[in-house]
C-alpha positions as CSV (number, residue, x, y, z in Angstrom):
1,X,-78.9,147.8,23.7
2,X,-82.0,146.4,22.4
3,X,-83.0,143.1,23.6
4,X,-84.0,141.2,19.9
5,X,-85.3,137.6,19.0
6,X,-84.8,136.0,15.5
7,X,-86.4,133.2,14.6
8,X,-85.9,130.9,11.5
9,X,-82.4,130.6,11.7
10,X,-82.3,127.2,11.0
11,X,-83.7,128.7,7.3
12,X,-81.5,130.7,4.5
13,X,-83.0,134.1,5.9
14,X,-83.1,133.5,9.5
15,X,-79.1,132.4,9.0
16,X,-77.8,135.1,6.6
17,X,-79.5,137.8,9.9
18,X,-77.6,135.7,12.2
19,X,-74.6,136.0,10.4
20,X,-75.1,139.6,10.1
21,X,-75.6,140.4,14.2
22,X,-72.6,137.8,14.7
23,X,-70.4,139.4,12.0
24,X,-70.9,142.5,13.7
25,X,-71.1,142.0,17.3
26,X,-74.8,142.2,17.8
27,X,-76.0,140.6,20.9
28,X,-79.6,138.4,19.6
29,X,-81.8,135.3,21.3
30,X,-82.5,132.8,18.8
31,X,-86.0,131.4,19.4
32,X,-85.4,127.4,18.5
33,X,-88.0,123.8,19.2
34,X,-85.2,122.3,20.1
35,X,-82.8,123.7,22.2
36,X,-80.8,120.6,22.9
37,X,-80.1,119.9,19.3
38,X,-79.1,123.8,18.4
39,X,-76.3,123.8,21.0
40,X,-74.2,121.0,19.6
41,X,-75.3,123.3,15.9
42,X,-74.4,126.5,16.9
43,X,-72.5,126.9,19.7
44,X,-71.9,130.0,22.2
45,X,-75.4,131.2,20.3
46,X,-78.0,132.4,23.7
47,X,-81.0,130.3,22.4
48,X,-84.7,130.1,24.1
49,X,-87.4,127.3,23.6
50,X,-90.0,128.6,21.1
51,X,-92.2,126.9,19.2
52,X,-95.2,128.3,17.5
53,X,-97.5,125.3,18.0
54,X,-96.9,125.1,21.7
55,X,-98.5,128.7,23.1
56,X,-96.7,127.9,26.2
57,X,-93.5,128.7,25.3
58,X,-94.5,132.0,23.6
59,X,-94.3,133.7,27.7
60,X,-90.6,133.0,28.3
61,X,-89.3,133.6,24.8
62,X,-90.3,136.9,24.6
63,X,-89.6,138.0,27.9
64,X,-87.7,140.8,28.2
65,X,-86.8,141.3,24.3
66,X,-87.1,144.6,22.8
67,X,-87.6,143.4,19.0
68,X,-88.5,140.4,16.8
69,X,-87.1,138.9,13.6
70,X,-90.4,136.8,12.7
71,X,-89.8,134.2,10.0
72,X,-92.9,131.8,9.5
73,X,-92.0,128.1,9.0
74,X,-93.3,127.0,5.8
75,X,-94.7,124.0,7.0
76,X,-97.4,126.4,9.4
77,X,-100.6,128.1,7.3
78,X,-103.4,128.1,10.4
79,X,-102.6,132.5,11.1
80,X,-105.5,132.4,13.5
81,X,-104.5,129.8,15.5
82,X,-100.8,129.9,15.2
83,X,-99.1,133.3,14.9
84,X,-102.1,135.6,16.0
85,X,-101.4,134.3,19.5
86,X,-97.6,134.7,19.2
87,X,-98.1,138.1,17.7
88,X,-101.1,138.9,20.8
89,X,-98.1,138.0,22.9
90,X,-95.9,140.0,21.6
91,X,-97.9,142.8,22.3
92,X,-98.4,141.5,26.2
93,X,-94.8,141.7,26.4
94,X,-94.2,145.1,25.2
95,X,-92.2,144.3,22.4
96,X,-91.4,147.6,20.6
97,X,-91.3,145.8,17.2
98,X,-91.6,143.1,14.7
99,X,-89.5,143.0,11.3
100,X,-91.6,140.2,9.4
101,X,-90.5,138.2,6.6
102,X,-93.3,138.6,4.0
103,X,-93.3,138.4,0.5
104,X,-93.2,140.3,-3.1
105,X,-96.4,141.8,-4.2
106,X,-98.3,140.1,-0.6
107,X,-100.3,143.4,-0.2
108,X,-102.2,142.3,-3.8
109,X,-102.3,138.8,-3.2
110,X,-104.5,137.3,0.2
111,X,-103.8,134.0,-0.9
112,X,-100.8,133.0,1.0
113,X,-100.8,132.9,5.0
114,X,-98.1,136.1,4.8
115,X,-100.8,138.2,3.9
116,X,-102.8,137.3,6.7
117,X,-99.8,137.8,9.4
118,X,-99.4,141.6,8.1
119,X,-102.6,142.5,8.6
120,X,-102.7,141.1,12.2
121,X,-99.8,142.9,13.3
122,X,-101.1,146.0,11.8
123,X,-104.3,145.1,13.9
124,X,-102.0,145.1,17.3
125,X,-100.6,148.8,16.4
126,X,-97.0,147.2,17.1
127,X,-94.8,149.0,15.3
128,X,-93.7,147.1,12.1
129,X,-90.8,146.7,9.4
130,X,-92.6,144.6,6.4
131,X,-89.8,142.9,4.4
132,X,-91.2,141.6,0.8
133,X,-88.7,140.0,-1.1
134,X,-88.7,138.8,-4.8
135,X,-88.0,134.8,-5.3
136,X,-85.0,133.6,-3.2
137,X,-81.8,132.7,-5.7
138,X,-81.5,129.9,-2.5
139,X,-84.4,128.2,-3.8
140,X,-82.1,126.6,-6.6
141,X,-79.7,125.8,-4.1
142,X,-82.2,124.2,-1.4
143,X,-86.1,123.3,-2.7
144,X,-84.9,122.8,-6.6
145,X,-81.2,121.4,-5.7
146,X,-82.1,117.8,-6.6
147,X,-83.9,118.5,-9.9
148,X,-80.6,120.5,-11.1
149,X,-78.1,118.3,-9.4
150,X,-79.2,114.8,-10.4
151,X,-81.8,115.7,-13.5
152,X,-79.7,118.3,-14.9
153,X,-83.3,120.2,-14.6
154,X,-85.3,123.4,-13.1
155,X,-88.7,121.8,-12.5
156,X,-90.8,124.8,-12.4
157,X,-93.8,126.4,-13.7
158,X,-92.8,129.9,-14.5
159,X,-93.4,129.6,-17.8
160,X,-91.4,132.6,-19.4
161,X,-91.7,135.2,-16.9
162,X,-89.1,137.2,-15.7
163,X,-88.3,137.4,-12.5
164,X,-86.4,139.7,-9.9
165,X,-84.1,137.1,-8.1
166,X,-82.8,138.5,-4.5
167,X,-79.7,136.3,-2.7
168,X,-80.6,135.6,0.7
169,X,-77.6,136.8,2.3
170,X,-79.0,140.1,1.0
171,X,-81.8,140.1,2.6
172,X,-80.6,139.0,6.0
173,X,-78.2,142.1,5.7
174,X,-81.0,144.5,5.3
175,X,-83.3,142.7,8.3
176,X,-80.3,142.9,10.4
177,X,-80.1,147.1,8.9
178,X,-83.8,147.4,10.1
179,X,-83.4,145.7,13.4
180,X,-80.6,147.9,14.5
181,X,-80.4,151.0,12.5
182,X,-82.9,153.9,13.4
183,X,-85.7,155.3,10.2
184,X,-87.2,151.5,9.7
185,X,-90.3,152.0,11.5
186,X,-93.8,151.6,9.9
187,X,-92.1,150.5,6.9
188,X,-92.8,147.9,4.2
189,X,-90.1,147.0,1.9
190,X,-90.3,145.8,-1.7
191,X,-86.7,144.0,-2.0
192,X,-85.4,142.9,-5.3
193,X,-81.9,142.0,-6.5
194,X,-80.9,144.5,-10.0
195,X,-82.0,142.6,-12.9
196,X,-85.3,140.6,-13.8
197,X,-84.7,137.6,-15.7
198,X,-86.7,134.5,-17.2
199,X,-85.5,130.8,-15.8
200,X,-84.6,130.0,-19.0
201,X,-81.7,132.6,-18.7
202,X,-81.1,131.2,-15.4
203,X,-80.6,127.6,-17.0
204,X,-78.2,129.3,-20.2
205,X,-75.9,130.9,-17.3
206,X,-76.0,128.0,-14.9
207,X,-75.1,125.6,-18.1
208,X,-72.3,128.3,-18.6
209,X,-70.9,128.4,-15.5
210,X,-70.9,125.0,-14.2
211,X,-70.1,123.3,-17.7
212,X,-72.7,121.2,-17.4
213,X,-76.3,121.5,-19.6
214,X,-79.1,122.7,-17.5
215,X,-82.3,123.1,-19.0
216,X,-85.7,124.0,-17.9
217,X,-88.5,122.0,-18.4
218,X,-90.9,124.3,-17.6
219,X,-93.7,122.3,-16.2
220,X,-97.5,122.7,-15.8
221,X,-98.9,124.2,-13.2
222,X,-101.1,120.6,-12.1
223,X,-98.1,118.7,-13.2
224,X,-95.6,120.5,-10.7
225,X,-97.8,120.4,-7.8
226,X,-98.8,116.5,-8.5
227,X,-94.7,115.9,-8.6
228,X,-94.2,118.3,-5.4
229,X,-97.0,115.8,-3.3
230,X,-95.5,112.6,-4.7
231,X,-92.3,113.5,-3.3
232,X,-94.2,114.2,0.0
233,X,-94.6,118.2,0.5
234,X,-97.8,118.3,2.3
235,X,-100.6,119.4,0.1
236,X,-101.0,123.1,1.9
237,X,-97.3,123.7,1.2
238,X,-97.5,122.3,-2.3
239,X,-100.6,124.7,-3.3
240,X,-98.7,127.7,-1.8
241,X,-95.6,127.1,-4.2
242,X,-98.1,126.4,-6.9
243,X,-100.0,129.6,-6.2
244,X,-97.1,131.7,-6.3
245,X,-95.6,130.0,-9.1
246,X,-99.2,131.3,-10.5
247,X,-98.6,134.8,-9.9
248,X,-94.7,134.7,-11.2
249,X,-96.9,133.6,-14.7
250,X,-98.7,136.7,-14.3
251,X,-95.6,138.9,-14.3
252,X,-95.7,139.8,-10.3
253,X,-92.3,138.8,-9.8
254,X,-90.6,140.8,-12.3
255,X,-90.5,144.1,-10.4
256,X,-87.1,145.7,-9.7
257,X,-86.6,148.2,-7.6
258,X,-83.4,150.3,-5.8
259,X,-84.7,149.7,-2.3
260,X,-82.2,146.8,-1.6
261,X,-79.2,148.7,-3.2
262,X,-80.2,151.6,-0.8
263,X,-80.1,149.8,2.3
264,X,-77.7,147.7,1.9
265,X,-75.2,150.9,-0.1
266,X,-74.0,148.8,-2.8
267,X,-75.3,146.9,-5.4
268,X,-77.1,143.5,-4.2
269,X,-75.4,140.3,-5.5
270,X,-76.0,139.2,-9.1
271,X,-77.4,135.7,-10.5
272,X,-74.2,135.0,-11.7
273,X,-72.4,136.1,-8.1
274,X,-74.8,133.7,-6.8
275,X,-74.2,130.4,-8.9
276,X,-70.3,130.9,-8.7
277,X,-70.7,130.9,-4.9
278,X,-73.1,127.8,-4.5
279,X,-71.6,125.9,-7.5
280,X,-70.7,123.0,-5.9
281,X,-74.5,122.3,-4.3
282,X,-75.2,121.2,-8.1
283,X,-72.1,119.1,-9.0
């Protein structure tokens, strides 16, 4: 059996994969900063100390492993300096392959640090499983839970675009597909969920649903990142989510395509299968 390292799984993605490999037997290392604190989280779970800002703990968490789940921490834009040298590393130790959480449309867009990563682990000829998923339905559930739960609101500048919504706990079924079934090599995935719709048909069905009103303000792009800083995301972080926002306005979000249904061999969960699950994160 392949030796394979996830990281993230603190995160929606990095959780939904470890719920896969757990759900079916799949022996994994989780790469954690702090190992102390993830044992009293997730017990009888093998974790190693990794942590992308300390280079020295890049040696023993990859030793040995075979493959690895890389999720970059929101919070971490420096490539160069951060996940070059993890990824140089990688190489050192062999590693035989790295499934990467990107994002939608990345290969057109340079902006965000994602594109970046690709292109330096195409640079170390390691073989490679790109993952590009459309917007998260999580996000309402995690980043925009307040705004809905307290404000009745989804603060966000996607004007009226439509967008391609993917549940998370899709997505960590198909990365834990590519890690462990065979025809995923050299591969970059476009994953959507089945249907592209606006937030404003978001808000109608989460009103529905919930039996509460939800409406969606729709704010500017300078007035959403000004709001995302007061509430103290750093400034980096804040002009990603505003950049992609950006592009969502552009239409780059509302591509739908069969990849996810193929991989996974059934449909991918719904909008509506998603706010039925998580409805008690906004009441």
């Amino acid at each position: 059996m392949a030796k394979i390292l996830l990281t993230g799984i603190s995160g929606n993605v990095g959780s939904a994969v470890m719920d896969y490999f757990i759900k079916n037997n799949i022996d994994f290392t989780a790469g954690v900063r702090n190992v102390k604190k993830y044992k009293g989280k997730f017990p009888g779970i093998n974790l190693v100390h990794l942590d992308f800002e300390n280079k020295d703990t890049f040696d023993s968490a990859l030793e040995g492993m075979d493959k690895v789940f890389l999720v970059r921490p929101p919070q971490l834009t420096d490539v160069n300096e951060i996940f070059k040298p993890f990824i140089n590393k990688c190489k050192q130790k062999f590693v035989r392959r790295i499934v990467f959480l990107s994002l939608l449309g990345i290969e057109k867009n340079p902006f965000p640090p994602h594109h970046k990563i690709e292109k330096i682990i195409l640079e170390s000829n390691i073989p490679y499983t790109f993952i590009r998923p459309s917007f998260f339905m999580q996000n309402l559930s995690t980043t925009h839970k307040e705004d809905i739960k307290e404000r009745n609101d989804i603060f966000i500048p996607g004007g009226n675009a439509k967008v391609s919504f993917i549940d998370t706990r899709d997505i960590g079924e198909i990365i834990g597909i590519t890690l462990t079934e065979k025809g995923h090599r050299k591969r970059a995935y476009t994953i959507t969920g089945c249907e592209a719709i606006s937030y404003y048909e978001v808000a109608n069905k989460m009103s529905e649903i919930l039996g509460k009103d939800i409406k969606y303000s729709n704010p500017s792009l300078l007035q959403f990142r000004k709001e995302m800083i007061n509430r103290g995301v750093k400034k980096e972080f804040a002009n990603v989510m505003t950049v992609l926002y950006l592009t969502t306005k552009f239409g780059m979000a509302r591509k739908v395509t069969d990849t996810a249904e193929n991989i996974l061999k059934r449909k991918p969960r719904t909008i509506d299968d998603f706010i039925k699950d998580y409805s008690d994160q906004w009441i």
